[in-house]
C-alpha positions in Angstrom: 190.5 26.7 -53.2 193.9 26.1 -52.2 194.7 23.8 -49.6 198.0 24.2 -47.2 199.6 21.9 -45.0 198.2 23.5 -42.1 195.1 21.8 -40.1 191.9 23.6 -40.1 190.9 23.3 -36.6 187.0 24.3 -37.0 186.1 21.4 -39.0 188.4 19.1 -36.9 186.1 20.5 -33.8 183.3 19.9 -35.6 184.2 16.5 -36.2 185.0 15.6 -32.8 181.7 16.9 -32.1 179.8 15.2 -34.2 181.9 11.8 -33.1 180.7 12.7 -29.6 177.3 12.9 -29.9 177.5 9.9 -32.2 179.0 8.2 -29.4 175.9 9.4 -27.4 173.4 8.4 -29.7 175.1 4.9 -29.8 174.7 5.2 -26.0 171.0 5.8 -25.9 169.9 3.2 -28.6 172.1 0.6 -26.7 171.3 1.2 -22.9 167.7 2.3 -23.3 168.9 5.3 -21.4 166.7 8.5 -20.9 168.5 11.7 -20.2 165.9 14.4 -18.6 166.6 17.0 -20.7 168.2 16.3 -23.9 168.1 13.1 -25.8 170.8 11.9 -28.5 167.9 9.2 -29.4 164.3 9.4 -30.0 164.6 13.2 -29.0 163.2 15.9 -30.8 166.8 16.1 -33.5 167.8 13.4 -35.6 171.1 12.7 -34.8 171.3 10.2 -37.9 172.8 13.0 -39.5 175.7 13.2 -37.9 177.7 10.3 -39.6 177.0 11.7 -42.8 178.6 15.0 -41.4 181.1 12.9 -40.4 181.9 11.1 -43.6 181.9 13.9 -45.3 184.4 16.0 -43.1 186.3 12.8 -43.1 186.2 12.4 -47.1 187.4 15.9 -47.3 189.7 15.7 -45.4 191.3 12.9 -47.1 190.8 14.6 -50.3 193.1 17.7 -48.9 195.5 15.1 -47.9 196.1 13.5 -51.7 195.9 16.8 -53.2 198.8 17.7 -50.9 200.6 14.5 -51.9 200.4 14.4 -55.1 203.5 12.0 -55.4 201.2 9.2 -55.0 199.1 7.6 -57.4 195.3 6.0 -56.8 197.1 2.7 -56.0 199.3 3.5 -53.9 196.6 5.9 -52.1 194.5 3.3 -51.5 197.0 0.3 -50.5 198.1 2.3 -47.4 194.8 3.8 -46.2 194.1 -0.1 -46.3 197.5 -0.8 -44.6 196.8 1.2 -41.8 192.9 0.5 -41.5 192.1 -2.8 -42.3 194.5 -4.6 -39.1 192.2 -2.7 -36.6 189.0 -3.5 -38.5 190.0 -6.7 -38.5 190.9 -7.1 -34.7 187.7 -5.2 -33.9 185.7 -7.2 -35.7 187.3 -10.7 -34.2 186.7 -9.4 -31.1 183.1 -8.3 -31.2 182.6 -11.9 -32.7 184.3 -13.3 -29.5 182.4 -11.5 -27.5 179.0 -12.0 -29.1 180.1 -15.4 -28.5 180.8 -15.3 -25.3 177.5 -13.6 -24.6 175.5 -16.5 -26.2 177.4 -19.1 -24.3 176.9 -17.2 -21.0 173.0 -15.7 -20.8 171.7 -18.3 -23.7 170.4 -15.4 -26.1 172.1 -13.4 -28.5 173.0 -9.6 -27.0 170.2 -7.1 -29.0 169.0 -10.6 -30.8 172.0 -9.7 -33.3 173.2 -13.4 -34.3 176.9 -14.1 -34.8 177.1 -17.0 -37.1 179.9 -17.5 -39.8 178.6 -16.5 -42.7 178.1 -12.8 -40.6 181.9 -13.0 -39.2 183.2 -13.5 -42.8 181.1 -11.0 -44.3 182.3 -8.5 -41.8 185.9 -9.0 -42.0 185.3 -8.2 -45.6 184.0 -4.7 -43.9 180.6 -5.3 -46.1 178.2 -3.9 -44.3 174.5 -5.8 -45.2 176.1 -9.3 -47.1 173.4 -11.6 -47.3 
């Protein structure tokens, strides 16, 4: 398959929709919230699926991308996916930690019993997910 320059705006959709009803999910499990007559979590679908569906869009789209720029080797591929990624990571991690933080020092318990200590910030700013 041969892939252009041009966007391919079903699967961009279908992204966004699946980001959505993430977001919604995320909502749910958070807030304890009960919509009355579709629910993003604990409903009748598994909406787990979605991130995978959006991994996988995401993966092919960046596979379209290098294929497209084929002036670039693995290296330098990587070191600007990580240049343009790895600042926001990094801020949004900091501040969730703040906040977390924050939370503690202000209602004495950690928010969804999720404790921030340093070993948890460092591992994160790594972006590991599960380090220890």
């Amino acid at each position: 398959m041969e892939l252009s320059n041009h966007r391919i705006y079903t699967l961009d959709a279908l992204k966004f929709f699946a980001a959505i009803g993430i977001v919604f999910h995320h909502y749910q499990q958070v807030t304890g919230a009960i919509f009355p007559k579709f629910n993003f979590c604990g409903g009748r679908i598994y909406f787990g699926y979605l991130v995978e569906l959006f991994f996988i869009l995401s993966g092919f789209f960046m596979s379209a991308h290098k294929k497209n720029n084929n002036n670039q080797n693995f290296r330098q591929f990587l070191l600007t996916k990580i240049i343009r990624l790895y600042p926001m990571a990094m801020i949004s991690v900091t501040v969730f930690c703040i906040a977390a933080w924050i939370f503690r020092l202000l209602s004495g318990y950690w928010w969804e019993n999720n404790i921030i200590g340093i070993w948890k910030a460092f591992v994160s700013l790594l972006l590991i997910h599960s380090g220890g």
